[in-house]
PDB file with one MODEL, atoms N, CA, C and O in Angstrom:
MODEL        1
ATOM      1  N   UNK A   1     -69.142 -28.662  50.332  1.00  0.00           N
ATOM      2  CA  UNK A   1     -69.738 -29.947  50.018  1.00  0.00           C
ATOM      3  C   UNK A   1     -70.619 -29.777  48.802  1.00  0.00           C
ATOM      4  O   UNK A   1     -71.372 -28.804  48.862  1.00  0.00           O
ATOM      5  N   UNK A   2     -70.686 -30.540  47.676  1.00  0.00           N
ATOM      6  CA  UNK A   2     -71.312 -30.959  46.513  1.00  0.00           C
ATOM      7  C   UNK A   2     -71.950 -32.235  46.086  1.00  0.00           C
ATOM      8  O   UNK A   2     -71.341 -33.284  45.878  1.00  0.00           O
ATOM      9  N   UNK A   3     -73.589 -31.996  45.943  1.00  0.00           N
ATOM     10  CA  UNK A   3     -73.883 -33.300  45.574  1.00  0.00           C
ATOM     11  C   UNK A   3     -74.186 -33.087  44.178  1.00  0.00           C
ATOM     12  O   UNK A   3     -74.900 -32.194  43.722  1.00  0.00           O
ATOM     13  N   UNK A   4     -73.319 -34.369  43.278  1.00  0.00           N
ATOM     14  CA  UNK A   4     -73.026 -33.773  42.547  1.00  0.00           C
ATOM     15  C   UNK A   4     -73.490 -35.119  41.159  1.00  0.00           C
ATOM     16  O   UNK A   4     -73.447 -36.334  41.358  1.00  0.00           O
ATOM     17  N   UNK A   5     -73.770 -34.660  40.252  1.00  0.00           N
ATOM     18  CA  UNK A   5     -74.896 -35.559  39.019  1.00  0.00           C
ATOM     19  C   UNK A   5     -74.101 -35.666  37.678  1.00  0.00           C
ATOM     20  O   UNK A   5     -73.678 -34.587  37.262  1.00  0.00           O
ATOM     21  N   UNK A   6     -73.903 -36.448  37.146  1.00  0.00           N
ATOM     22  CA  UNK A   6     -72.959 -36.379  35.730  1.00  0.00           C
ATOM     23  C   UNK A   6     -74.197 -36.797  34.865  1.00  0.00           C
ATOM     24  O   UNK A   6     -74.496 -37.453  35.862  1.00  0.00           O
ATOM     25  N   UNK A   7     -74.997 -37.000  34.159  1.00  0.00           N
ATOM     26  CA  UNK A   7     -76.172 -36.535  32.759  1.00  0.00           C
ATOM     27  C   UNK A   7     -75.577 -36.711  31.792  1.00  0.00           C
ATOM     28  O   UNK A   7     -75.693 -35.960  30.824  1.00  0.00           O
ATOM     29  N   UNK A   8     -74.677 -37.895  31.814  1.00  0.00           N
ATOM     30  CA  UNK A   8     -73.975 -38.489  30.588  1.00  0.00           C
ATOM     31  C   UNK A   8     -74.745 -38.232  28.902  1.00  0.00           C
ATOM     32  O   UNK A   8     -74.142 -38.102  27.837  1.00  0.00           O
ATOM     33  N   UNK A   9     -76.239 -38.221  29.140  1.00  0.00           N
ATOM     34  CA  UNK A   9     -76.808 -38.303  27.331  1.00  0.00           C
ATOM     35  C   UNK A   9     -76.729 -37.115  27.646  1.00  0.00           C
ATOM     36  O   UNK A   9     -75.958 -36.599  26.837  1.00  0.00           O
ATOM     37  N   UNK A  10     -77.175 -36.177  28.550  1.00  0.00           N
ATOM     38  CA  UNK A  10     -77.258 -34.591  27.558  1.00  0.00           C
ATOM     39  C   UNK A  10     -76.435 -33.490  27.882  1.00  0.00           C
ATOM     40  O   UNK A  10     -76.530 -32.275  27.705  1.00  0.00           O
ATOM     41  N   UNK A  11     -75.056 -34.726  28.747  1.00  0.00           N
ATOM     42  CA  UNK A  11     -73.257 -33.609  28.352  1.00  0.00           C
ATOM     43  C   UNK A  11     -73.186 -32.798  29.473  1.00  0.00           C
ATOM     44  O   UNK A  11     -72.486 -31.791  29.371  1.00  0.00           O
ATOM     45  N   UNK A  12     -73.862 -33.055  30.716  1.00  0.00           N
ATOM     46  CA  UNK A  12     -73.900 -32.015  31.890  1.00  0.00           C
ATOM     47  C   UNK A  12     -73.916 -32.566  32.873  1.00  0.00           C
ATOM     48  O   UNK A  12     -74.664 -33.471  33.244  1.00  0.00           O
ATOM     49  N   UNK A  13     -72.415 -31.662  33.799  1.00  0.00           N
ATOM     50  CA  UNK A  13     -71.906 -32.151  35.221  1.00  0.00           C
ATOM     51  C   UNK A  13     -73.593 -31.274  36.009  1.00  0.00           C
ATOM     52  O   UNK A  13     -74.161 -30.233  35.680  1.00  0.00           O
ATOM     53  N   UNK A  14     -73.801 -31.939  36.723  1.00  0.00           N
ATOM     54  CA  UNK A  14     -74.489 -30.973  37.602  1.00  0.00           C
ATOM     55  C   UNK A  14     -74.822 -30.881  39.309  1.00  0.00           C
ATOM     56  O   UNK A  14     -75.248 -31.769  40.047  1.00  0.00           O
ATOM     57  N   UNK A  15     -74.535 -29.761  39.559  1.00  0.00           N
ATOM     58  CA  UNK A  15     -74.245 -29.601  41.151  1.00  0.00           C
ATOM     59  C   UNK A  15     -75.868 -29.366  41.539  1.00  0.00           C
ATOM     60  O   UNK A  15     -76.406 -28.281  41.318  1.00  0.00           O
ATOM     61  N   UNK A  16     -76.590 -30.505  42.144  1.00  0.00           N
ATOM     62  CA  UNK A  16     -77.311 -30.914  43.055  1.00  0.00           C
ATOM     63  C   UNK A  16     -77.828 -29.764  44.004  1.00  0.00           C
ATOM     64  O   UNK A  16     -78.974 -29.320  44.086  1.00  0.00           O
ATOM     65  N   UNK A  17     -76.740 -29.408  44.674  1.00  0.00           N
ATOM     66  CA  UNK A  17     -76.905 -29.208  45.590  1.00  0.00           C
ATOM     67  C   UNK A  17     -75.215 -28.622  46.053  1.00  0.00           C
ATOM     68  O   UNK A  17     -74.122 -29.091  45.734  1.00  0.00           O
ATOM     69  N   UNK A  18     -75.510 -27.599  46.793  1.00  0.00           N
ATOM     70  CA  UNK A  18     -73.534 -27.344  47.819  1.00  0.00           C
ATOM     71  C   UNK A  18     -73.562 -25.926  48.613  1.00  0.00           C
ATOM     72  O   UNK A  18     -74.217 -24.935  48.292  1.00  0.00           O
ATOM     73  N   UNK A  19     -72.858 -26.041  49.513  1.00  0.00           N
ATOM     74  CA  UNK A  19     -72.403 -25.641  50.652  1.00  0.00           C
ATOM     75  C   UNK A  19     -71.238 -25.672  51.009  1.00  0.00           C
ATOM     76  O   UNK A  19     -70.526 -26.674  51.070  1.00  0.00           O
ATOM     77  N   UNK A  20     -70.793 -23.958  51.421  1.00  0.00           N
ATOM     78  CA  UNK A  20     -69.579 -23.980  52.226  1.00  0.00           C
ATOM     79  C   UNK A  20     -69.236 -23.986  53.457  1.00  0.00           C
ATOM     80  O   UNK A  20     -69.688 -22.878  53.746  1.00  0.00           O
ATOM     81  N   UNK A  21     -68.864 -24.303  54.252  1.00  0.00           N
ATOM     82  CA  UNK A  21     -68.674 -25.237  55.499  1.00  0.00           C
ATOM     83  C   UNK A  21     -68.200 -23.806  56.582  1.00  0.00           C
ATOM     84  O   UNK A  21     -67.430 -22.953  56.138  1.00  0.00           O
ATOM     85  N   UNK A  22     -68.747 -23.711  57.946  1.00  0.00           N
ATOM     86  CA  UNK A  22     -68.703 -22.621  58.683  1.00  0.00           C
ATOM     87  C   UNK A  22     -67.025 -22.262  58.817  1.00  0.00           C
ATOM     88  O   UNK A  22     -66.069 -22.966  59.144  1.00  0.00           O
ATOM     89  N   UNK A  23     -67.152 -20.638  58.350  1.00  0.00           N
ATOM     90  CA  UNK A  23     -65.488 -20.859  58.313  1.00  0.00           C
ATOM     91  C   UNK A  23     -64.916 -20.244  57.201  1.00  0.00           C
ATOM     92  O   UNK A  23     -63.834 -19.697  56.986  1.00  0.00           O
ATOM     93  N   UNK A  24     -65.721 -20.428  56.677  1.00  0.00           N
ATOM     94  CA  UNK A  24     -65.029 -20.525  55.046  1.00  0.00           C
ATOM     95  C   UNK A  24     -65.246 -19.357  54.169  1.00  0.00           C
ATOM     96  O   UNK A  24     -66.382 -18.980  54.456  1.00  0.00           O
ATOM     97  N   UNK A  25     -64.789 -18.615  53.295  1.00  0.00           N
ATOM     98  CA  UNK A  25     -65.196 -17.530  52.358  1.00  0.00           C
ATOM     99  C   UNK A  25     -65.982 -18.004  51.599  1.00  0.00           C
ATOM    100  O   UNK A  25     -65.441 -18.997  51.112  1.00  0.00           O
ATOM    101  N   UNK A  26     -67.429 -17.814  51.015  1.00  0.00           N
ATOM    102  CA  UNK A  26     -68.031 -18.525  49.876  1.00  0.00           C
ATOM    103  C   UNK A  26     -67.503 -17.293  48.583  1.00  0.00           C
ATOM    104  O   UNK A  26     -67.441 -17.731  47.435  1.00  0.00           O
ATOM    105  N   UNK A  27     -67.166 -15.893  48.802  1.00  0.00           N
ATOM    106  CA  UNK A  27     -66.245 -15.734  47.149  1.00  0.00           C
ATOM    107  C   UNK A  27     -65.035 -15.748  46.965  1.00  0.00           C
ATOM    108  O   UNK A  27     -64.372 -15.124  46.136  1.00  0.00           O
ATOM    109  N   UNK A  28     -64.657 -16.618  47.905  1.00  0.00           N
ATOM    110  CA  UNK A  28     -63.185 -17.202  47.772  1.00  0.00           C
ATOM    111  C   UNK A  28     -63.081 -18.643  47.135  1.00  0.00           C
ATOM    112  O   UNK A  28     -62.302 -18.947  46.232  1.00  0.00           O
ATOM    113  N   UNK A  29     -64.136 -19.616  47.846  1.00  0.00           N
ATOM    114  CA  UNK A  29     -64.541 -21.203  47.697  1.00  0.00           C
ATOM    115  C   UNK A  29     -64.957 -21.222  46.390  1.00  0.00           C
ATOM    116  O   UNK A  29     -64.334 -21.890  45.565  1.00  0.00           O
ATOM    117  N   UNK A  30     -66.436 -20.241  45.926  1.00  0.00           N
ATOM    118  CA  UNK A  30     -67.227 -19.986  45.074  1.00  0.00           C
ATOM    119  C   UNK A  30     -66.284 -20.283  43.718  1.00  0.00           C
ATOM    120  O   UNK A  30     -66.357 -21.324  43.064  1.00  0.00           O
ATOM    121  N   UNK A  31     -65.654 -19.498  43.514  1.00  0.00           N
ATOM    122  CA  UNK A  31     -65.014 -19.191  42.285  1.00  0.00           C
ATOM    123  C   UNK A  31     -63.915 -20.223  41.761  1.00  0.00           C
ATOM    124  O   UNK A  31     -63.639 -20.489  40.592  1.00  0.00           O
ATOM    125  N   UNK A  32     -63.315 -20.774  43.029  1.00  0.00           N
ATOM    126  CA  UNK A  32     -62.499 -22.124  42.910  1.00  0.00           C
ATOM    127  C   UNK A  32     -63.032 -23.175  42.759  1.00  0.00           C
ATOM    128  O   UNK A  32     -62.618 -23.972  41.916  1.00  0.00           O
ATOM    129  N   UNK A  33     -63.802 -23.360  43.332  1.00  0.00           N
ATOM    130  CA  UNK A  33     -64.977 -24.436  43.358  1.00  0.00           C
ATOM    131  C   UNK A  33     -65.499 -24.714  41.304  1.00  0.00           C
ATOM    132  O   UNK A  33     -65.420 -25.799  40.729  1.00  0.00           O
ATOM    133  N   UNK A  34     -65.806 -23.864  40.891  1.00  0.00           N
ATOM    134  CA  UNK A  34     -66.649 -23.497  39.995  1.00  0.00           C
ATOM    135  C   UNK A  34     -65.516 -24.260  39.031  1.00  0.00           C
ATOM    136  O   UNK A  34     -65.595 -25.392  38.554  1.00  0.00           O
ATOM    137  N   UNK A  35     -64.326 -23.183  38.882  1.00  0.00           N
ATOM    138  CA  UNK A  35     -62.929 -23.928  37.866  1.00  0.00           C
ATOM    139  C   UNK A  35     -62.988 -25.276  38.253  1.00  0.00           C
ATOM    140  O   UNK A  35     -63.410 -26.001  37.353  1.00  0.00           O
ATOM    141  N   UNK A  36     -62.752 -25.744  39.112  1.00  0.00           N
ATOM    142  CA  UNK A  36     -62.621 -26.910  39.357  1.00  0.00           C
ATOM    143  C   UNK A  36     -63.944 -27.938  38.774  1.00  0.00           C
ATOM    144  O   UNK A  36     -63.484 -28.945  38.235  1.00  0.00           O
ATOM    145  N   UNK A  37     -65.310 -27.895  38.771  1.00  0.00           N
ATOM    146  CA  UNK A  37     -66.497 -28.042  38.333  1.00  0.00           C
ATOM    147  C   UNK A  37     -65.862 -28.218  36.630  1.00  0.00           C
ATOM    148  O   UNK A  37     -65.525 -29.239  36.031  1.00  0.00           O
ATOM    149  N   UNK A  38     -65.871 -27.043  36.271  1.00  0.00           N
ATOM    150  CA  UNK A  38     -65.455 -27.031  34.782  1.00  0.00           C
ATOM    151  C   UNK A  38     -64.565 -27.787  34.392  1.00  0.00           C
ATOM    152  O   UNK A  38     -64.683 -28.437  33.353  1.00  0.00           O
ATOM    153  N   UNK A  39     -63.472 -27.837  35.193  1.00  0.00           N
ATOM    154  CA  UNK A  39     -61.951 -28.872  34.765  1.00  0.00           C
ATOM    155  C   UNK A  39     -62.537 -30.996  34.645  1.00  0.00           C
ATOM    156  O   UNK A  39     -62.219 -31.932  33.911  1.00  0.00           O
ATOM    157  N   UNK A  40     -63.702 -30.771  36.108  1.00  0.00           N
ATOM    158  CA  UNK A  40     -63.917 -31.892  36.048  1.00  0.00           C
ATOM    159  C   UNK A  40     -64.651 -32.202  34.937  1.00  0.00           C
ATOM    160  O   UNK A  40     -64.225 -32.962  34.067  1.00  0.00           O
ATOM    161  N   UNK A  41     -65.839 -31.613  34.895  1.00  0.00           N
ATOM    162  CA  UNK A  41     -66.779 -31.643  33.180  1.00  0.00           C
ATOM    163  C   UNK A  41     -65.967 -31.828  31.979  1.00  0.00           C
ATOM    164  O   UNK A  41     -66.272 -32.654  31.118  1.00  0.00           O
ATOM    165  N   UNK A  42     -65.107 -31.199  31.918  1.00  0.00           N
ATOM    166  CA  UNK A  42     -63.811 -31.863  30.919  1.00  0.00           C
ATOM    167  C   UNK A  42     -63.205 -32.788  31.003  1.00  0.00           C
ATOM    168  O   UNK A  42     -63.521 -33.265  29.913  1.00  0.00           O
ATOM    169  N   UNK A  43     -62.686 -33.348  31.331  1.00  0.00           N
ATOM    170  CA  UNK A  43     -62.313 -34.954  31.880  1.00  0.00           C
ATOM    171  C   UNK A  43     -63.607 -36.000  31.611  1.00  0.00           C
ATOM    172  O   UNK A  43     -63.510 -37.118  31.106  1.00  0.00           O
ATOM    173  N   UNK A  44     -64.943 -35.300  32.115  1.00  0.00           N
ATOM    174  CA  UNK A  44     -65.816 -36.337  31.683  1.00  0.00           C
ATOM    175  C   UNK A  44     -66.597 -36.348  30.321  1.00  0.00           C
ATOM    176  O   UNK A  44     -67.600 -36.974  29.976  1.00  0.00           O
ATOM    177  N   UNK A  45     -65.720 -35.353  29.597  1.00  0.00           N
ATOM    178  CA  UNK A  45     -66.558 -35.164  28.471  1.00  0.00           C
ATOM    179  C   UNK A  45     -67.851 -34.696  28.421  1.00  0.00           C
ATOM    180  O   UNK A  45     -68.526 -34.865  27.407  1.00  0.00           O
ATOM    181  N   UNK A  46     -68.383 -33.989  29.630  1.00  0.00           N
ATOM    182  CA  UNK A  46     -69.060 -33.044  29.357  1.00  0.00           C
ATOM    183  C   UNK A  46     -69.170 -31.198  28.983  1.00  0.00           C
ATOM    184  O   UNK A  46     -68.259 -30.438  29.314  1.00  0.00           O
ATOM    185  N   UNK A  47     -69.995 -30.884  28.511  1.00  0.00           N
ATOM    186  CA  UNK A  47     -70.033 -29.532  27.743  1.00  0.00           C
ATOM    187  C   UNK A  47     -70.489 -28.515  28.838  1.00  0.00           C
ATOM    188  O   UNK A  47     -70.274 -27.314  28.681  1.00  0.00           O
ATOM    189  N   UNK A  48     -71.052 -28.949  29.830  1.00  0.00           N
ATOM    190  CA  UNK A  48     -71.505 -27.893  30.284  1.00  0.00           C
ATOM    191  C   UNK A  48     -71.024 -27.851  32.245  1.00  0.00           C
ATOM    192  O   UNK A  48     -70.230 -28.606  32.805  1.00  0.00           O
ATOM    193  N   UNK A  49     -71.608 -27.028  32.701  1.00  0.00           N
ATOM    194  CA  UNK A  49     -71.891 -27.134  34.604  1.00  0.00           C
ATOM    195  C   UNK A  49     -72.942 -26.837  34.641  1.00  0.00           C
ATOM    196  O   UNK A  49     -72.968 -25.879  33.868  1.00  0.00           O
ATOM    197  N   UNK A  50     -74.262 -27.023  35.141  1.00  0.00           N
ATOM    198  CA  UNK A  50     -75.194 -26.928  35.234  1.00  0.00           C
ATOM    199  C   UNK A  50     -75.263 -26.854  37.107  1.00  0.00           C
ATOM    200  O   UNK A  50     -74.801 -27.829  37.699  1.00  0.00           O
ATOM    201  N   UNK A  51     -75.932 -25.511  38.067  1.00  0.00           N
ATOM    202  CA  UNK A  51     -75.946 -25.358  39.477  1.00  0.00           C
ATOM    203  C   UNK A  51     -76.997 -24.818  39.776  1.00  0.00           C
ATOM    204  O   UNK A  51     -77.346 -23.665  39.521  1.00  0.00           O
ATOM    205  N   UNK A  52     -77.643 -25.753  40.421  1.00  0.00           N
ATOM    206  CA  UNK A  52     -79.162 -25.839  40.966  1.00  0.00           C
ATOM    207  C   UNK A  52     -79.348 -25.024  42.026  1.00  0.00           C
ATOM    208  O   UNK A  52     -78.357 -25.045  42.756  1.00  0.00           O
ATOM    209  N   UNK A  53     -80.101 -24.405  42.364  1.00  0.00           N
ATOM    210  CA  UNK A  53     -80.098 -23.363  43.646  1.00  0.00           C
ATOM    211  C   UNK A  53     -80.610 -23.659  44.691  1.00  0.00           C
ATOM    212  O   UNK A  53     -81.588 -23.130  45.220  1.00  0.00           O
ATOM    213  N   UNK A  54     -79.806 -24.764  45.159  1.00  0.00           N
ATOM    214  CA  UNK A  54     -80.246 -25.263  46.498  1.00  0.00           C
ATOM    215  C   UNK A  54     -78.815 -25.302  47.267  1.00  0.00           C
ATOM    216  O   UNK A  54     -77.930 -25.721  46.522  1.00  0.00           O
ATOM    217  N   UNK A  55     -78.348 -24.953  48.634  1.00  0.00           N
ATOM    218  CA  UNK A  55     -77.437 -24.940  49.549  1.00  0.00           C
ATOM    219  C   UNK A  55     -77.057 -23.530  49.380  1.00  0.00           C
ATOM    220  O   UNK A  55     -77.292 -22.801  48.416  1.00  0.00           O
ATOM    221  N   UNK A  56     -76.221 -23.170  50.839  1.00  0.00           N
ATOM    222  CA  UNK A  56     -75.724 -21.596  50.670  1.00  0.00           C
ATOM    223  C   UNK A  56     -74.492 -20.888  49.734  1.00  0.00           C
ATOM    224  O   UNK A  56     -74.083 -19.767  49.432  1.00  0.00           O
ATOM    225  N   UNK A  57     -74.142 -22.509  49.454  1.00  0.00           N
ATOM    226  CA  UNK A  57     -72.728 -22.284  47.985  1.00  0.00           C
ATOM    227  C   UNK A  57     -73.243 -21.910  46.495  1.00  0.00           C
ATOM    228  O   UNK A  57     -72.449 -21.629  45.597  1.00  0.00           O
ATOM    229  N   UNK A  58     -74.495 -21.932  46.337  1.00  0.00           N
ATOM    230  CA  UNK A  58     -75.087 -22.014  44.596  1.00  0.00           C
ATOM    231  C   UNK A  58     -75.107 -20.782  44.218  1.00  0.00           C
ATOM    232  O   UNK A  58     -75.020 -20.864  42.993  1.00  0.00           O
ATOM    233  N   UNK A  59     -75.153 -19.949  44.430  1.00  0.00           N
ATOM    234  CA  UNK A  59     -75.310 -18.199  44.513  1.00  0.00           C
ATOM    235  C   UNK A  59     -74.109 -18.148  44.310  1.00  0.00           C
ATOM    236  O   UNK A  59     -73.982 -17.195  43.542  1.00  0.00           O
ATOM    237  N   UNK A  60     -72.620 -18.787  44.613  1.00  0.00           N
ATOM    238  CA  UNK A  60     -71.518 -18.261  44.336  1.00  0.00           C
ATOM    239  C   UNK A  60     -70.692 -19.044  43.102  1.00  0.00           C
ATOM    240  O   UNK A  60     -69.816 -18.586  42.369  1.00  0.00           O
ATOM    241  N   UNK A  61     -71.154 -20.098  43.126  1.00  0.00           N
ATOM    242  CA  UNK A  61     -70.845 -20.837  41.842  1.00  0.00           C
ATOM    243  C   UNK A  61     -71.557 -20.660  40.488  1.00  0.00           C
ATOM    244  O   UNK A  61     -71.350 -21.339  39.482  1.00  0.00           O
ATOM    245  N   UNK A  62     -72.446 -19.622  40.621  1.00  0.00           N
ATOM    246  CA  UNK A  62     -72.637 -19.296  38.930  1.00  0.00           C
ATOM    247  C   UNK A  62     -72.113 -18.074  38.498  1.00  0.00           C
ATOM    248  O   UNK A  62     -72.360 -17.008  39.063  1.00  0.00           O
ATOM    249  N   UNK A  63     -71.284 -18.213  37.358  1.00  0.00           N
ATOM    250  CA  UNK A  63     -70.268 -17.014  36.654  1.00  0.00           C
ATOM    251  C   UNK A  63     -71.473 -15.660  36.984  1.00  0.00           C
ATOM    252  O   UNK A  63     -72.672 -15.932  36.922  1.00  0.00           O
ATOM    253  N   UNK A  64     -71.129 -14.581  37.242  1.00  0.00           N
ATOM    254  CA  UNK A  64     -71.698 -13.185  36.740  1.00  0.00           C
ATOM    255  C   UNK A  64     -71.560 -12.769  35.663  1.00  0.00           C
ATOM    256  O   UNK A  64     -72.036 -11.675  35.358  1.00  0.00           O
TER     257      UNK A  64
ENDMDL
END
């Protein structure tokens, strides 16, 4: 789950907030999750992903 912010003037998708759901691999989700983040930011014409460190998913959605 992603709550999730588009920042249309300064070009940045940004994840709120997210969590992977009991069950689930977070560096399996993490890393898919993330492409997908990026693919969408493209479509909206934004430049960046921007992931706030709040929920147990944010730790896996930023590149190393």
């Amino acid at each position: 789950r992603v709550d999730l912010k588009a920042d249309r003037k300064a070009g940045v998708l940004i994840a709120q907030a997210s969590w992977f759901e009991e069950g689930e691999d977070p560096e399996v989700v993490g890393p898919a999750l993330r492409q997908s983040l990026e693919e969408m930011a493209g479509w909206l014409g934004m430049a960046e992903v921007v992931v706030k460190p709040k929920g147990n998913l944010a730790n896996h959605l930023n590149p190393n």
